[in-house]
C-alpha positions in Angstrom: 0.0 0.0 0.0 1.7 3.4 -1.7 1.0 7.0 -1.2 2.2 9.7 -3.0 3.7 12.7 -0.7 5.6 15.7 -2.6 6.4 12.9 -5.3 8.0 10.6 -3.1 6.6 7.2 -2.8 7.0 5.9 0.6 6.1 3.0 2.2 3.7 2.4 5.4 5.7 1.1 8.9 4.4 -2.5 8.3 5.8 -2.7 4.6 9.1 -1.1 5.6 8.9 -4.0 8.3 8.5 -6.4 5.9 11.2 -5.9 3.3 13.6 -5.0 6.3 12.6 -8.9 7.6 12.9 -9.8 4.2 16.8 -8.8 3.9 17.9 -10.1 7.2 16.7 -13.3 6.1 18.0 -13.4 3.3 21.6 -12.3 4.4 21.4 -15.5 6.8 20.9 -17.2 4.4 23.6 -16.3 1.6 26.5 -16.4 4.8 25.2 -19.7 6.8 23.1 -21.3 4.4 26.1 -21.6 1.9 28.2 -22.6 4.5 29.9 -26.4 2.9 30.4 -27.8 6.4 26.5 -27.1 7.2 25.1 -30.9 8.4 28.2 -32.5 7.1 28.5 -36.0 8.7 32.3 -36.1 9.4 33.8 -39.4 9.0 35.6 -40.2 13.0 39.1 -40.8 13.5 39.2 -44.9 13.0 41.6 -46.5 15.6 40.3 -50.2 15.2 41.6 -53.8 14.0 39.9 -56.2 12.9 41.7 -59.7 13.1 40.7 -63.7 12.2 43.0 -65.8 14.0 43.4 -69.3 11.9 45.9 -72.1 11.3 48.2 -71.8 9.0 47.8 -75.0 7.5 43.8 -75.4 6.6 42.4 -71.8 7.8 40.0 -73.0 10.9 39.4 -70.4 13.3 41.8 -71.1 16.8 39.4 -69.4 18.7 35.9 -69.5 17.8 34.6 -73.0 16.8 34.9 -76.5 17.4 39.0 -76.5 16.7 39.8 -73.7 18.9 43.3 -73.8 20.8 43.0 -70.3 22.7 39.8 -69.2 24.7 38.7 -65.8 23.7 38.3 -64.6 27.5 41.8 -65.0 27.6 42.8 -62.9 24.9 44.6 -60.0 25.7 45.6 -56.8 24.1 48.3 -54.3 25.7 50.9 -51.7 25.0 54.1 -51.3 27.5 55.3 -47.7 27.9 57.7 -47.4 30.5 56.4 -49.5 34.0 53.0 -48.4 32.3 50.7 -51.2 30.7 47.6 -49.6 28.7 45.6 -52.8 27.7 43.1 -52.3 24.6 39.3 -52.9 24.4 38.3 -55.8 22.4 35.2 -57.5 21.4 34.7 -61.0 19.8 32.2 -59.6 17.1 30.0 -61.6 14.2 29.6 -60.6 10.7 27.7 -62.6 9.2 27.4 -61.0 5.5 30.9 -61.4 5.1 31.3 -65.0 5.6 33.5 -64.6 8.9 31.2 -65.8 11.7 34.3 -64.9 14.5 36.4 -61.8 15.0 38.0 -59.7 17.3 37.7 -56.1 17.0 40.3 -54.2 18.7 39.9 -50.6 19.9 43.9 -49.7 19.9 43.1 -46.2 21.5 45.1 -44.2 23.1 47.5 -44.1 19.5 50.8 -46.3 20.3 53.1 -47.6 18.3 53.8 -51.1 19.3 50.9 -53.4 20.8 51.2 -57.0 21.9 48.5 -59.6 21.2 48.2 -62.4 24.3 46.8 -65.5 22.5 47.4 -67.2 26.1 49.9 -70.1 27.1 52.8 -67.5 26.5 52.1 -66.7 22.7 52.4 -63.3 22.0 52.6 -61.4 19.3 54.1 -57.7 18.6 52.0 -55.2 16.2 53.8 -52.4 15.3 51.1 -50.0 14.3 51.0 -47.2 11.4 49.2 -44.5 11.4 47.9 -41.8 9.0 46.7 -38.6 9.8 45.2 -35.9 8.0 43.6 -32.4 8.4 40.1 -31.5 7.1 38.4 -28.7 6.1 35.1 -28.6 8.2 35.9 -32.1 10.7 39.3 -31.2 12.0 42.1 -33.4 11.9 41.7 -37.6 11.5 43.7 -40.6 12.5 42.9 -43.9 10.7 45.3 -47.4 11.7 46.9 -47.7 8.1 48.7 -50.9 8.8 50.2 -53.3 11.4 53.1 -55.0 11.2 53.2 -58.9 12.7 56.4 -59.5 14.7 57.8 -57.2 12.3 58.0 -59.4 9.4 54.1 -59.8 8.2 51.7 -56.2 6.6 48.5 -56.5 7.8 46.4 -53.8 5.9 44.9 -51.5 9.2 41.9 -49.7 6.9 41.1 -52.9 4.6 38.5 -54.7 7.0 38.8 -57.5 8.5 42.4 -59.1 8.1 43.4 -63.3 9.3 46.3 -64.0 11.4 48.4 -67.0 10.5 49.6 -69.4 13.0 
């Protein structure tokens, strides 16, 4: 609604109101609505393994199943720094679309660089853990396990899924 006043056309309070709305919304809009890291899902730092632990010889499992040799409550996962022992989360974990019906997932967290496996009746193992690390625009920075190495002789991919252990 217009009027004409000495030939300047002015606006009433509640249009003036309007457009003035109108403008603030829209700036909101242009600076957070564009904003690229607006309801991005980041992808979490990734500090798990995820190990099969079979006989060399015919691949059954040694500690799931009907062949076992080591009892999964056992099992042990550790890091030694100093007099200091850290030992690691793990949970025996079924997945069954994959055709692996037995695994242990390992949470190696806090970030170390050498972990020992405890299979029980003094066999351990020594992982010598790889890391990667990268910085991101809108999640901050990420860790992922890139690789382990088996009694430092043996790559065992750390991002590639679930990977089998040889005995």
């Amino acid at each position: 609604v217009y009027q004409a006043n000495n030939g300047n056309i002015e606006t009433n309070p509640f249009m003036r109101f309007i457009k003035f709305s109108s403008l603030i919304a829209f700036t909101g809009f242009v600076f957070y609505g564009c904003d690229p890291c607006n309801n991005l899902d980041c992808v979490s730092s990734n500090y798990y393994g995820q190990f099969r632990v079979i006989k060399k010889s015919d691949g059954t499992d040694l500690i799931f199943g009907a062949n076992r040799i080591y009892e999964k409550h056992k099992i042990k996962f550790y890091s030694l720094k100093g007099t200091d022992t850290t030992f690691f989360d793990y949970t025996p974990t079924r997945f069954p679309n994959t055709g692996y019906d037995s695994i242990l997932q390992v949470h190696f967290y806090p970030q170390v660089e050498n972990a020992y496996m405890d299979l029980g009746n003094g066999d351990i193992d020594t992982l010598k853990i790889s890391y990667k690390t990268f910085d991101t625009k809108c999640c901050g920075t990420i860790t992922e396990i890139t690789n382990f190495r088996l009694n430092n002789s043996i790559d065992i991919p750390g991002n590639q899924g679930t990977q089998e252990i040889k005995k």
